[in-house]
C-alpha positions as CSV (number, residue, x, y, z in Angstrom):
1,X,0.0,0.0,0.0
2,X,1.4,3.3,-1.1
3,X,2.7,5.5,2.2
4,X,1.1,9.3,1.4
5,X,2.5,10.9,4.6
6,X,4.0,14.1,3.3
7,X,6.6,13.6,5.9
8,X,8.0,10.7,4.1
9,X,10.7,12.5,1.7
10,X,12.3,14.1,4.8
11,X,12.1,10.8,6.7
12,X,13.9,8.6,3.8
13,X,16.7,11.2,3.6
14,X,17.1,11.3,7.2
15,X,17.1,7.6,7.3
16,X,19.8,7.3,4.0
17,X,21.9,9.8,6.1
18,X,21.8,7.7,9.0
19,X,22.4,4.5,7.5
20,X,25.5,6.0,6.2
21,X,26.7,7.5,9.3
22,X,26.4,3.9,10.7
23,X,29.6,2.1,11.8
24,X,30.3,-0.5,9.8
25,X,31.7,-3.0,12.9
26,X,28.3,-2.7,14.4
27,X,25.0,-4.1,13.9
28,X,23.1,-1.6,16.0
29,X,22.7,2.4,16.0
30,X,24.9,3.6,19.2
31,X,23.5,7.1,19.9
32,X,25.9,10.1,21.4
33,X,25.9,10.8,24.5
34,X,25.8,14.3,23.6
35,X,23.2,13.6,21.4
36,X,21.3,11.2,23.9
37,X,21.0,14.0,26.6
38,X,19.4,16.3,24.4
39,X,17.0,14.1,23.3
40,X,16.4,12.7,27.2
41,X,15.6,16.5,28.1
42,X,13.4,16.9,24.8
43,X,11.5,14.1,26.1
44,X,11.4,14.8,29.5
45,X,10.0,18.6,28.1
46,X,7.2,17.2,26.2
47,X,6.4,14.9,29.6
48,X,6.1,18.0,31.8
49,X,4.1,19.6,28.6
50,X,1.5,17.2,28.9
51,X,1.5,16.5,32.6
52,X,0.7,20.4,32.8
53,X,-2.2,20.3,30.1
54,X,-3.9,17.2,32.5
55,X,-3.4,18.6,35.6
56,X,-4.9,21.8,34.4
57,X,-8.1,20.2,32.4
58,X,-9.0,18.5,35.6
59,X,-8.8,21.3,37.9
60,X,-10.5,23.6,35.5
61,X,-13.2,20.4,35.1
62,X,-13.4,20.4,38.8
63,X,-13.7,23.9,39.5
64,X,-16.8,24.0,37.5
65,X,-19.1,21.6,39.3
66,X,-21.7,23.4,41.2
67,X,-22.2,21.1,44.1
68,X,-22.6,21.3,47.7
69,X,-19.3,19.5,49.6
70,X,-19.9,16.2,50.2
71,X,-18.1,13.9,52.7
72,X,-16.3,11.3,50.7
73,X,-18.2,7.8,51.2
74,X,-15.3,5.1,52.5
75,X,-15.7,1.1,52.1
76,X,-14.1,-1.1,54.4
77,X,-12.0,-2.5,51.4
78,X,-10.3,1.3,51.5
79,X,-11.4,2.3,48.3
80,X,-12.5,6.4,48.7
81,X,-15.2,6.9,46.4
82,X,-16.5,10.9,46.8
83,X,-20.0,11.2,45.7
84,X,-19.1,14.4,44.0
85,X,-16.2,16.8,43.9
86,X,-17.6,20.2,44.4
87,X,-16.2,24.1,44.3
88,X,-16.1,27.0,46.0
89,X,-17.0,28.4,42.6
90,X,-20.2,27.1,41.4
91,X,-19.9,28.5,37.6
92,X,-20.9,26.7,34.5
93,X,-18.0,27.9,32.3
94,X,-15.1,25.3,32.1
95,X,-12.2,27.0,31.4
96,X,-9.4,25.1,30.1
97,X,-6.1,26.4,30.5
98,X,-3.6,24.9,28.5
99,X,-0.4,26.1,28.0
100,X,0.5,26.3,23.8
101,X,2.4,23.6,23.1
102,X,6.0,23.5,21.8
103,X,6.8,24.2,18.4
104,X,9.7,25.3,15.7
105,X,12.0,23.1,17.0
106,X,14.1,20.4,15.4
107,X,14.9,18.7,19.1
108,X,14.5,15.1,18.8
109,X,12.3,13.3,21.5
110,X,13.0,10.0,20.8
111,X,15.1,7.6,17.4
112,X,14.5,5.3,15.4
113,X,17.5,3.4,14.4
114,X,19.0,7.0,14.7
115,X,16.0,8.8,12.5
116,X,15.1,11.5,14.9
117,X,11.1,12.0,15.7
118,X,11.4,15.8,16.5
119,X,9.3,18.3,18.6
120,X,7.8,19.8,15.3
121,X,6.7,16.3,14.2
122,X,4.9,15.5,17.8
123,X,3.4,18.6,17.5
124,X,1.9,18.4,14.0
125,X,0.8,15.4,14.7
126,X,-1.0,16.8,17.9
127,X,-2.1,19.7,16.8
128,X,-5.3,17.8,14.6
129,X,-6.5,16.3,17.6
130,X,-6.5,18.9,20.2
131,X,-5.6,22.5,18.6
132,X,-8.4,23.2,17.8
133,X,-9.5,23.2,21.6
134,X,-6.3,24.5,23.3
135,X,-6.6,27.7,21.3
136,X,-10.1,28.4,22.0
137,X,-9.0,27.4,25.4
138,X,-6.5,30.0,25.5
139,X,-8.4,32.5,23.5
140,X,-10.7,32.9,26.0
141,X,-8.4,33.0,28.8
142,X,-6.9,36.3,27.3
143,X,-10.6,37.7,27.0
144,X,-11.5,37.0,30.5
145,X,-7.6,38.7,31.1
146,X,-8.4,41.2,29.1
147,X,-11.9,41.9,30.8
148,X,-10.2,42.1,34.1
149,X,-8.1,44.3,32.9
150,X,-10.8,46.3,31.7
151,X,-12.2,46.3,34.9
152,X,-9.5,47.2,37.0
153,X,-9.9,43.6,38.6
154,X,-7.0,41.9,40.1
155,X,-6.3,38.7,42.1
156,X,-3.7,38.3,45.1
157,X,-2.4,35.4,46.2
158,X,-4.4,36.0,49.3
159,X,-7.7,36.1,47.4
160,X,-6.1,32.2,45.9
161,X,-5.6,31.2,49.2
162,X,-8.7,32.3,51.0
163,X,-10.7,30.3,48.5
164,X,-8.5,27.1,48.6
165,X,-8.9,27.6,52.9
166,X,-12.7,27.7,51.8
167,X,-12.2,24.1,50.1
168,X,-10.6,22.6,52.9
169,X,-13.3,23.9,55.1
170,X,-16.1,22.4,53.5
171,X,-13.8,18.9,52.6
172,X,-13.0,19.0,56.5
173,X,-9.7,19.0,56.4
174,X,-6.6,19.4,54.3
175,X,-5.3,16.4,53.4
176,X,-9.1,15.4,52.7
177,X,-9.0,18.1,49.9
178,X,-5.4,16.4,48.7
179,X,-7.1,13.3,48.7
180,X,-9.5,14.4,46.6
181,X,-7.5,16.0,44.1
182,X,-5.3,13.0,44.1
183,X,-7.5,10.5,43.2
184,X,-9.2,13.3,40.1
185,X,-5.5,14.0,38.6
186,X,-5.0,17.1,40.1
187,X,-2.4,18.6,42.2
188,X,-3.1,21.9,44.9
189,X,-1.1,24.0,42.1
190,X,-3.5,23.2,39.6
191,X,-6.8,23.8,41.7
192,X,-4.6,27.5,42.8
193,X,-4.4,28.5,39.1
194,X,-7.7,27.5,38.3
195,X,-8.9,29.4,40.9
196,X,-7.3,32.3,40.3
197,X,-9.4,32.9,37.1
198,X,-12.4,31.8,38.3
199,X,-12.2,34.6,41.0
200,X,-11.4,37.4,38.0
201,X,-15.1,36.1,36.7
202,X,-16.4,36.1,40.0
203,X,-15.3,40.2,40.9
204,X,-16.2,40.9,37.6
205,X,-19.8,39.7,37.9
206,X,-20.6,39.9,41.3
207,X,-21.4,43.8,40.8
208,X,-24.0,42.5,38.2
209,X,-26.1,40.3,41.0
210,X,-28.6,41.0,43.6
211,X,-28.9,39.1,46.9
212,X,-31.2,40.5,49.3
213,X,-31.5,39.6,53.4
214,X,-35.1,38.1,52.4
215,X,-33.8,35.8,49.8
216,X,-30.7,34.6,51.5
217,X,-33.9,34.0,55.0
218,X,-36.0,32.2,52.4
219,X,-33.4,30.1,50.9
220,X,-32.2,28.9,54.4
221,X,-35.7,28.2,55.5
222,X,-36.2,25.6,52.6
223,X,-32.8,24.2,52.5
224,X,-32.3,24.0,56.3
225,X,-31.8,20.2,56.7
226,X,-29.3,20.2,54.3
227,X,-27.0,22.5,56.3
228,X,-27.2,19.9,59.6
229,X,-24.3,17.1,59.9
230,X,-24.7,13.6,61.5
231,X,-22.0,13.0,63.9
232,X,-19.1,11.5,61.9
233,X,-16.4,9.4,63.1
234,X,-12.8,8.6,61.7
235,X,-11.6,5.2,61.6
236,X,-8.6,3.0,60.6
237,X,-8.9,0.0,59.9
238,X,-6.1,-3.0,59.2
239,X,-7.0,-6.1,56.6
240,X,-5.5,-9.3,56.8
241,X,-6.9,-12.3,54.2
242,X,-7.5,-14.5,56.7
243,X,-9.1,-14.7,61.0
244,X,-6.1,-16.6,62.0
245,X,-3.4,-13.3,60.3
246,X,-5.9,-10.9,61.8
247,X,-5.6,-12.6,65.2
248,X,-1.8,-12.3,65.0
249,X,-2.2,-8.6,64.5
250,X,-4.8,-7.8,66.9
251,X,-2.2,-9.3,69.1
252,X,0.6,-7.7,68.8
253,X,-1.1,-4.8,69.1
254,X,-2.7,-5.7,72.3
255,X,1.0,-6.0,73.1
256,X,1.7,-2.3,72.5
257,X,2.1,-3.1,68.5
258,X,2.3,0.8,66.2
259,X,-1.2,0.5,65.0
260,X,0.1,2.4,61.8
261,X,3.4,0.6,61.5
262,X,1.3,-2.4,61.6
263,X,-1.3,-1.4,59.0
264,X,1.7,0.0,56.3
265,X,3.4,-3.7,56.9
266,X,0.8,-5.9,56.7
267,X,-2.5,-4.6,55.5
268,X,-3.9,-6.1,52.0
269,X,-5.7,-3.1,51.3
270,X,-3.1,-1.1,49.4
271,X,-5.0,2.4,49.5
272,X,-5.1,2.8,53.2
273,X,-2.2,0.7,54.4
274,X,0.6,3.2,53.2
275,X,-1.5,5.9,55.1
276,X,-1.4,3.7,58.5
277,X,-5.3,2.2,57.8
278,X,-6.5,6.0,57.7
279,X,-10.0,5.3,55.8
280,X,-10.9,9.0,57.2
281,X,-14.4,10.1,58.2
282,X,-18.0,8.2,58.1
283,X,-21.2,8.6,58.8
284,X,-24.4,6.5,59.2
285,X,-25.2,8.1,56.5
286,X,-22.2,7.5,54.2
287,X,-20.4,4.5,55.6
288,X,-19.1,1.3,53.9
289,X,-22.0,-0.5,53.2
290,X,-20.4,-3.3,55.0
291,X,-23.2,-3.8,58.0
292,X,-20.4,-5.7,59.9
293,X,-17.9,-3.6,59.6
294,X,-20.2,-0.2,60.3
295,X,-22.1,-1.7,63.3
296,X,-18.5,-2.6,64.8
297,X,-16.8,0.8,64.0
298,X,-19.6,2.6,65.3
299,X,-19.7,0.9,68.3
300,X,-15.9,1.5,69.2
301,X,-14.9,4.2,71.8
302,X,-12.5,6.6,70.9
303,X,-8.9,4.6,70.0
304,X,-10.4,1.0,71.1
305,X,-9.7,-1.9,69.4
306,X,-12.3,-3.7,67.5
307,X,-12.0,-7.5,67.5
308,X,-11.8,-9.7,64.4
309,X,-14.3,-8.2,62.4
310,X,-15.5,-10.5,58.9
311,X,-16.3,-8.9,55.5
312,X,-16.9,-9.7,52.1
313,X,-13.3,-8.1,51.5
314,X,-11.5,-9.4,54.4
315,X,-11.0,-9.8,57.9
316,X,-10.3,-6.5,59.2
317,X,-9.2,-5.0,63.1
318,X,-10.8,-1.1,63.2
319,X,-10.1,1.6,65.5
320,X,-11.6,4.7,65.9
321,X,-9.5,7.7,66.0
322,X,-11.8,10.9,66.0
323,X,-15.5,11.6,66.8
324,X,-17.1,14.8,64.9
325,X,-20.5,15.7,66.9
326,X,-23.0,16.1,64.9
327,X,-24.1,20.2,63.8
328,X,-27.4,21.8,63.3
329,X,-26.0,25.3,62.9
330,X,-28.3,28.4,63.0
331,X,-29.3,31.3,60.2
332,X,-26.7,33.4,62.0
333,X,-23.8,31.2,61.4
334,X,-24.7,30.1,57.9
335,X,-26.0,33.2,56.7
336,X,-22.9,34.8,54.8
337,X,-22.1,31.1,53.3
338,X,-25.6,30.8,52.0
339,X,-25.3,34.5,50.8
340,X,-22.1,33.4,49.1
341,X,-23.5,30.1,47.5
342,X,-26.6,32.9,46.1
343,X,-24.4,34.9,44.5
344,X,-22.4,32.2,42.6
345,X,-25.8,30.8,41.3
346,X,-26.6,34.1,40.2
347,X,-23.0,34.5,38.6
348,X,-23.6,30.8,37.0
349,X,-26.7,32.4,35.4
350,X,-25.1,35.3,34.0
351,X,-21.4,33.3,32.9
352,X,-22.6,32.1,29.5
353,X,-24.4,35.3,28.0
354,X,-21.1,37.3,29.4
355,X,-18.6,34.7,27.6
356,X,-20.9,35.3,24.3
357,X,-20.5,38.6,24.6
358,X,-16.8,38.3,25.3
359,X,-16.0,36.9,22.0
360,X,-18.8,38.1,19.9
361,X,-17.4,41.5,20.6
362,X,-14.0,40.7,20.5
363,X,-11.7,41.0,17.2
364,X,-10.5,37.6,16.7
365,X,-8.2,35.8,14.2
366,X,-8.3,31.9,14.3
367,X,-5.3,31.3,11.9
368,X,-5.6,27.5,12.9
369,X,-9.7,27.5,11.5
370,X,-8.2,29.0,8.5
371,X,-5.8,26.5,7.7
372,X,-8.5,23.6,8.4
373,X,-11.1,25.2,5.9
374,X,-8.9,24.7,2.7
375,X,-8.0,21.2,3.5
376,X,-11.8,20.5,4.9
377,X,-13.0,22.1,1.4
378,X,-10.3,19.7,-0.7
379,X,-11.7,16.7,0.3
């Protein structure tokens, strides 16, 4: 079958030249080592290229779910399932911020038998897949910069911070939030950049919305159950495969055994054994599902010991390690966060028809749509 990749002449004369360039004592291509470190750090560039443009689609993605925070729902195997990861943001625009990707360079990132696949090539060969939604993605990140601007808007690192303190809030604590992020791709630098452009939408809109005392009274009034807690509990747990491991380990930590050394050595569950059984906070609400394992944790005192406890996943000792009482707070301490979550609705309502009007009054030149047209039109 006939090969019509235009790349093709440049390829056979890179390969000729290669072939000639080739020792003749050896069978196979030795590479520099000159030559090998520059194509190590080429690679290693277009790695950090694309472990940017995922971290920062998923924070963006995450930023944009309008949810209220949700205690992540824990099963006695360890697996952390969260019902839903939520924002302080609720807005309806995903913004994706991806950074250009590299291009005009002849730096190889990998060979061939010594034919160099360079930057340019990777990127041409990206650039039909996602281009076309990294530059939209970074055209209307300069409008929204560009409207702040405008606006004489301007985000500190404070304002970052005071909104990622926000998060951990709501997630209960910080290494709940990391957990969280974890488990979606993300990193805390990626939710902090995210952030920071979802806060130049919100002080540019916010003047735009009205919340008055009497709807911010009426909205608790309705929605008052869902701003009460069941008490919660934190537990730990250690699983062995079978009762007669399990009683080994319950006794050696009747014995004054490191209840965390114990559960990183010999645990089966591989999620929360490196974490020292951590399987962080349940409710009745949103425990394992495991009626064993729940009815046992939940009848521990704070830091007993459970005894052998059976599950479908395992045999597993549990101890509890914190109690959270359960809350019913009043209008007066939830007021300004129901306020708060008023204005991002009405900032969610008025994201899309401000983004139109970003770009429909905006001078814009998509050189990339241009090129596409004459080849769309050829075939």
């Amino acid at each position: 079958m006939e090969n019509k990749d235009p790349q093709q002449p440049r390829d056979e004369e890179q390969k000729k030249a290669a072939t000639e360039e080739q020792p003749e004592t050896t069978e196979q291509q030795s590479i520099p080592p000159e030559e090998s470190a520059q194509n190590e750090t080429a690679a290693n560039e277009v790695n950090e290229e694309i472990d940017t443009v995922e971290g920062e689609q998923a924070a963006a993605s995450a930023l944009a779910v309008p949810a209220e925070i949700q205690a992540p729902a824990q099963s006695s195997g360890g697996s952390k399932a969260w019902i839903a990861i939520s924002a302080v943001l609720a807005i309806v625009l995903i913004i994706v911020l991806i950074k250009p990707p590299f291009a005009g360079s002849g730096k190889a990132v990998a060979t061939v038998n010594g034919v160099k696949i360079t930057q340019d090539k990777l990127y041409h060969a990206l650039l039909p897949q996602s281009g076309a939604s990294t530059l939209d993605g970074l055209i209307t990140k300069e409008l929204i910069d560009q409207a702040a601007e405008k606006a004489s808007v301007t985000i500190t690192d404070e304002d970052v911070t005071g909104e990622i303190d926000s998060l951990i809030k709501q997630f209960g604590s910080e290494e709940a939030l990391n957990s969280a992020l974890t488990q979606n791709g993300m990193t805390m630098d990626d939710l902090r950049e995210d952030a920071g452009m979802q806060l130049k939408i919100r002080k540019i809109l916010e003047p735009q919305t009205k919340v008055t005392d009497e709807d911010v009274k009426k909205f608790y009034d309705e929605n008052k159950a869902s701003y009460a807690t069941p008490e919660q509990i934190r537990v730990s747990h250690i699983m062995l495969g079978t009762k007669e491991e399990a009683a080994e380990v319950l006794k050696q930590l009747k014995d004054g055994g490191d209840f965390a050394k114990l559960a990183a050595e010999k645990s089966t569950d591989t999620q929360s054994g490196p974490n020292g059984g951590d399987l962080g906070f349940i409710s009745q609400s949103s425990a394992s599902g495991d009626e064993a394992f729940d009815k046992a944790a939940f009848a521990l005192d704070l830091n007993e010991l459970s005894d052998v406890v059976q599950t479908s996943a395992g045999f597993h000792i549990i101890k509890k390690t914190e109690v959270k009482a359960a809350t019913n707070p009043t209008f007066e301490e939830k007021k300004e966060d129901v306020r708060k979550q008023l204005i991002d609705q009405k900032i969610q309502e008025l994201s899309g028809a401000w983004m139109e009007e970003l770009h429909s009054s905006a001078k814009i030149e998509n050189n990339l749509e241009k090129e596409k047209a004459p080849a769309t039109a050829a075939k």
